[in-house]
C-alpha positions in Angstrom: 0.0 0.0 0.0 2.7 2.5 0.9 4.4 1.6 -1.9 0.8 2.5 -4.7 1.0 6.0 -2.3 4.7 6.6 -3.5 3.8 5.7 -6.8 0.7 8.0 -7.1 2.7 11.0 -4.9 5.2 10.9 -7.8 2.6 10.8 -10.1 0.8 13.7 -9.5 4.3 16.1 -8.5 4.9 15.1 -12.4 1.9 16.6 -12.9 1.9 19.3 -11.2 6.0 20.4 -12.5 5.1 19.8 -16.4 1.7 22.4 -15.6 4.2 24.9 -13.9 6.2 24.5 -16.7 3.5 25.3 -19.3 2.5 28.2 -17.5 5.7 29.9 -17.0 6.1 28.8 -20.6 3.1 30.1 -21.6 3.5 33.7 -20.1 7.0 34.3 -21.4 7.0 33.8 -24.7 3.1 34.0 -25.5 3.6 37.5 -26.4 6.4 36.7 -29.0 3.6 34.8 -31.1 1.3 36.9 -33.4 -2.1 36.1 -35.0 -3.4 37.7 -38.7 -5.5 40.7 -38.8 -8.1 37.9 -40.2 -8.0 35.1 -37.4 -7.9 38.4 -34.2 -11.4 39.4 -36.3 -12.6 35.6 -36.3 -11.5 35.1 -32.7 -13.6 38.4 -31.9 -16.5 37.6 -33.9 -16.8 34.4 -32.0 -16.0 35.3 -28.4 -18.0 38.4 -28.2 -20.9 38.6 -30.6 -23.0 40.6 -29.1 -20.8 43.3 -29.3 -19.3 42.6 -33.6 -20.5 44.8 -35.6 -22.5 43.6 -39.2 -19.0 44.8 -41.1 -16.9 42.2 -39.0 -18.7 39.1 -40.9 -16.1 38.4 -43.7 -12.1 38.2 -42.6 -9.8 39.2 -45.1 -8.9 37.0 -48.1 -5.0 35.7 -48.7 -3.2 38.3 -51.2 -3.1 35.9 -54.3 -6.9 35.5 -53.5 -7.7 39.6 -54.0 -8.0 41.5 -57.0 -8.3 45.3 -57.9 -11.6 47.1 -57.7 -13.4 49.6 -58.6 -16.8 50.8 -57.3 -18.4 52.0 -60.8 -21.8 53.0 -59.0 -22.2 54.0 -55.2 -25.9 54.3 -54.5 -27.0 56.5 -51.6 -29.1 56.4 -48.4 -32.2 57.3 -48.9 -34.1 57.9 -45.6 -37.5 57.1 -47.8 -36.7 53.8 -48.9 -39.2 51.7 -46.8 -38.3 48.5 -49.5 -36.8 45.3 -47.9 -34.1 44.9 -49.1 -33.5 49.0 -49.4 -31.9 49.6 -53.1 -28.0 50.6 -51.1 -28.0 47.1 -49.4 -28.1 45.6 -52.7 -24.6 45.2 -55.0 -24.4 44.1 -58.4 -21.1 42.6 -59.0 -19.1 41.9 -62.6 -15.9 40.2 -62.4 -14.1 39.4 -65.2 -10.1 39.9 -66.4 -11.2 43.3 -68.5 -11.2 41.6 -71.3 -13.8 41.3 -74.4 -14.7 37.6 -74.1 -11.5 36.1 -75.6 -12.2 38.6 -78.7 -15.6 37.1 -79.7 -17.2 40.1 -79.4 -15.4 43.7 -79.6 -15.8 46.4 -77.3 -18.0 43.4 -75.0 -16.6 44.5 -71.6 -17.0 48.2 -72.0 -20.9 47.5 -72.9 -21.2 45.6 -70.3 -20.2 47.8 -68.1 -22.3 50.8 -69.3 -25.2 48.6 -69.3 -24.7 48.1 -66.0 -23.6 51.2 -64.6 -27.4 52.4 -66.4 -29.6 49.7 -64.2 -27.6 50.9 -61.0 -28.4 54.7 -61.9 -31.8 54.1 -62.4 -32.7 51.7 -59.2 -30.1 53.1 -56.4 -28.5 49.9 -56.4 -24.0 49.7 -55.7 -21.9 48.0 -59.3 -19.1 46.9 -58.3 -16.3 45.3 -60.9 -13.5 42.9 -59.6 -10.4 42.3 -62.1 -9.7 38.7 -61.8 -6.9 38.5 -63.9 -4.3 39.2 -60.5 -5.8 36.1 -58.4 -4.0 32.8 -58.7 -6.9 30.9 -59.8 -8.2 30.0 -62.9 -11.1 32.4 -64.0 -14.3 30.5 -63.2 -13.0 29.7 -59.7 -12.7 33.4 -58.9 -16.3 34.1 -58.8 -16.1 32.8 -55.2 -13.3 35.4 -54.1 -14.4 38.3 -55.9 -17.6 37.9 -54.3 -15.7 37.9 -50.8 -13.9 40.8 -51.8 -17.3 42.4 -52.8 -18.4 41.5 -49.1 -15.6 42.8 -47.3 -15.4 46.2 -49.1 -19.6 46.5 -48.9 -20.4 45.8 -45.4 -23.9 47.3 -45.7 -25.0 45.5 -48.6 -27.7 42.4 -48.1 -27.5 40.6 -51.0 -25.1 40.7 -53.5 -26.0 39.8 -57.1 -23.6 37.7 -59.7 -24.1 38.3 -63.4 -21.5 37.1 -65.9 -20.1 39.3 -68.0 -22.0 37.6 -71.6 -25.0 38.7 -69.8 -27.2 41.8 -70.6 -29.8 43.9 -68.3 -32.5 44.1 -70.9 -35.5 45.0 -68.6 -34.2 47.6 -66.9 -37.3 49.0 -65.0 -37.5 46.0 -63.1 -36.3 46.6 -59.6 -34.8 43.7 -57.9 -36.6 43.8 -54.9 -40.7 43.9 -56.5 -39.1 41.3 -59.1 -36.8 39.0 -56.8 -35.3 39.7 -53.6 -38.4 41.4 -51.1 -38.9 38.6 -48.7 -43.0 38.4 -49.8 -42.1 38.0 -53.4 -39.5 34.9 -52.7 -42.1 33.5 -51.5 -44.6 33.8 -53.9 -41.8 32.8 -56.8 -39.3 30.5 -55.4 -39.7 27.2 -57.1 -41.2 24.3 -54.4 -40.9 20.6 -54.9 -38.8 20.5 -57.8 -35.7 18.5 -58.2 -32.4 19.8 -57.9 -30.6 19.0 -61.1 -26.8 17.4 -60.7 -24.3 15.4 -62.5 -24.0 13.8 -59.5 -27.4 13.2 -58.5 -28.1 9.8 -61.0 -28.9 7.8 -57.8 -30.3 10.5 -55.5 -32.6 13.7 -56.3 -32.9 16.2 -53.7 -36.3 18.4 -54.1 -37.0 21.8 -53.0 -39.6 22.4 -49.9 -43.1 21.6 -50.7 -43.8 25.0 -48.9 -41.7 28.0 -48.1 -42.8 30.4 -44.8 -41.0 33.6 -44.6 -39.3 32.3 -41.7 -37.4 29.6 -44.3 -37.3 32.2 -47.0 -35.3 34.3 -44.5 -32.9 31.3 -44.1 -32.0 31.2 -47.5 -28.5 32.2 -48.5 -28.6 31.3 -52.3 -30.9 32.5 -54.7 -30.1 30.7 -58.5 -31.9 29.1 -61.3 -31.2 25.7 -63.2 -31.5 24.4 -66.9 -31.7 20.8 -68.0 -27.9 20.6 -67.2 -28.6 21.9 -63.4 -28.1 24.7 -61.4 -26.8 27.6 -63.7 -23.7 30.1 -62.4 -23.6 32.5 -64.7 -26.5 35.1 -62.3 -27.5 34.3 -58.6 -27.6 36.0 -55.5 -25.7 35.9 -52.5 -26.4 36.9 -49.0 -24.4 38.5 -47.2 -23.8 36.6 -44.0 -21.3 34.7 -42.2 -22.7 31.5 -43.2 -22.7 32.8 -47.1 -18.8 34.0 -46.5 -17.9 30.1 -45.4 -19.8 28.3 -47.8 -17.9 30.6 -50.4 -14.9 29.9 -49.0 -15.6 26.2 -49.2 -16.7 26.4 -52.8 -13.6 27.4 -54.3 -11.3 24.9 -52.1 -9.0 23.8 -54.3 -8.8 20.3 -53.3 -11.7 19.6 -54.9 -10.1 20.6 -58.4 -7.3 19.2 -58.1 -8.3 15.7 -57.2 -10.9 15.7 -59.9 -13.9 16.2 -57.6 -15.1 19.1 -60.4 -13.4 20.7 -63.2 -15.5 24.0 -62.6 -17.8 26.1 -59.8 -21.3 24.9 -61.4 -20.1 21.2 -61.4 -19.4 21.8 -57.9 -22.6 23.3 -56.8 -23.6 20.1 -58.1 -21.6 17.8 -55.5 -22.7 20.2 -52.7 -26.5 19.5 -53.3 -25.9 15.9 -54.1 -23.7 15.1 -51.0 -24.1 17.8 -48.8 -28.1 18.5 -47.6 -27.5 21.1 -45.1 -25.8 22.9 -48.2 -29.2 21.9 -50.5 -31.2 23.6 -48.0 -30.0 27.0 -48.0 -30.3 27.3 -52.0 -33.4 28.6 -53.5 -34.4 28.1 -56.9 -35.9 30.6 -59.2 -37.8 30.1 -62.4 -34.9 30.5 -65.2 -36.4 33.5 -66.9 -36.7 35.5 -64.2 -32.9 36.1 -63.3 -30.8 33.9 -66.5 -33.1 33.7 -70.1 -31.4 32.3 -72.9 -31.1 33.5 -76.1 -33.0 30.0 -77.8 -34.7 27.3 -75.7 -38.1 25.8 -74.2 -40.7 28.5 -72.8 -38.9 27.9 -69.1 -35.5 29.2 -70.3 -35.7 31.4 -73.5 -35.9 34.9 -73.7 -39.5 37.0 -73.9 -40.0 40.9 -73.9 -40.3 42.1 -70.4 -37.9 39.3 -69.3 -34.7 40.8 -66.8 -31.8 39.3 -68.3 -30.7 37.5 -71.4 -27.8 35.1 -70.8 -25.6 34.4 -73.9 -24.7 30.6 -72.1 -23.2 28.6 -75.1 -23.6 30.9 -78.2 -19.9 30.3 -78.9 -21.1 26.5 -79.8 -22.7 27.9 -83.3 -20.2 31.2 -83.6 -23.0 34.0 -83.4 -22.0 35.0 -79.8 -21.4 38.7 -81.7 -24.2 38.7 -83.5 -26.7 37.7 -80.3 -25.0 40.4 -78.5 -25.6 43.4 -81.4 -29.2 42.2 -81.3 -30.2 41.9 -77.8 -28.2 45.1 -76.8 -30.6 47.0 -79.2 -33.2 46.0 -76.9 -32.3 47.4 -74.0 -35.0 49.0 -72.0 
């Protein structure tokens, strides 16, 4: 028995040295060890969020993961506004490397632009443009950062709203809120019990709710549309929120490229809703022509008078991406 005692005595003034260690270890050197900027705002956000402000949602993104900006519209306050969300919480964001489309069609970007820069005039709303060309990832993987960039430098902004660059703002006297983003009008449109379309999805189909309350409409953190391929990248909405900032982050991991999970970000989406149904669950779906017509196609995807957005998806396939553009940018409204 005295001999157990000895043995657990020794055992416990181990103990007890190695802790004192630790501690005097700990508060000499602790202050010789710094954190980033980014995980100090994380650690905050997380141990006091009472106090964080909305701007502290989004840390900041690695160097190689930013590219240069330019605010093309600011919209305003406007103590009047009673819409939900107002028009200077909403951002609409192109991000491209400046270029024309690989040549297809001249003077592309600086239309684009002007288009734009016209919707965000006449609605209030922030356009923001993000030149990819200085991240270190290939093009359609920077949608994800550019949008985080977008976050960090609009703090205020609710939603913010993707729209490829071979995309055109035809209707523009639609306001986003009346046509999309007001929490009563989700409801009314978003699509319910309707498959989610995925390459991955041959031996499981995930459906959209059979009913949406405003309580899940306010959950939502993805607002995008699908054709027969599945969900479509080229316009969708974003809300701004930490979740939305992680699930951005996740999407353009790049382990999943470079182990052949998905060679692109709408292949991806695809995974996510297959294998991932707390992901599923945030995205909304929203009739086709209401955010992403095409220029040809059934009545749920191709382009009508009065429709927002005409989305040249594929017109490289038949060589009249030029010609589709001349047309439909004659038709702005």
């Amino acid at each position: 028995m005295a001999q157990i005692q000895w043995r657990l005595s020794r055992i416990c003034f181990l103990v007890f040295v190695v802790l004192l260690a630790f501690v005097f270890y700990f508060t000499i050197f602790s202050n010789q060890f710094t954190s980033s900027d980014g995980l100090n705002q994380l650690q905050n956000y997380f141990s006091q969020p009472s106090s964080t402000s909305y701007e502290d949602y989004v840390v900041p993104l690695d160097e190689q993961l930013t590219g240069e900006s330019r605010t093309y519209h600011k919209a305003e306050y406007r103590p009047s506004d009673s819409q939900e969300p107002k028009s200077h919480e909403i951002v609409i964001l192109l991000a491209s490397d400046g270029k024309s489309s690989g040549g297809k069609i001249p003077h592309m970007f600086e239309q684009c632009i002007e288009n734009r820069i016209h919707y965000a005039q006449a609605h209030n709303y922030v356009f923001e443009y993000v030149n990819v060309s200085q991240m270190s990832v290939p093009p359609v993987w920077a949608k994800m950062p550019a949008i985080l960039q977008t976050m960090i430098k609009h703090p205020k902004a609710k939603w913010i709203w993707w729209l490829d660059q071979d995309a055109l703002i035809l209707n523009t006297s639609l306001s986003l809120q009346e046509h999309i983003l007001s929490p009563q009008r989700l409801q009314d449109v978003l699509l319910r019990d309707t498959p989610l379309r995925s390459p991955f999805s041959d031996d499981l189909t995930r459906k959209t709710p059979k009913e949406y309350s405003l309580e899940m409409v306010n959950t939502l953190g993805l607002l995008i549309s699908q054709d027969f391929e599945g969900l479509n990248a080229g316009s969708f909405f974003v809300r701004r929120s930490p979740m939305m900032a992680l699930f951005l982050d996740l999407w353009h991991d790049r382990s999943f490229r470079e182990n052949n999970i998905a060679d692109h970000e709408q292949a991806l989406l695809g995974y996510f809703v297959r294998y991932h149904p707390e992901i599923a669950a945030i995205i909304g779906v929203l009739p086709q022509t209401m955010i992403n017509s095409y220029p040809v196609g059934w009545e749920v995807m191709g382009w009508k008078p009065g429709h927002l957005v005409i989305h040249l998806a594929g017109c490289w396939v038949e060589n009249r991406c030029e010609q589709l553009w001349n047309e439909y940018l004659e038709r702005v409204s």
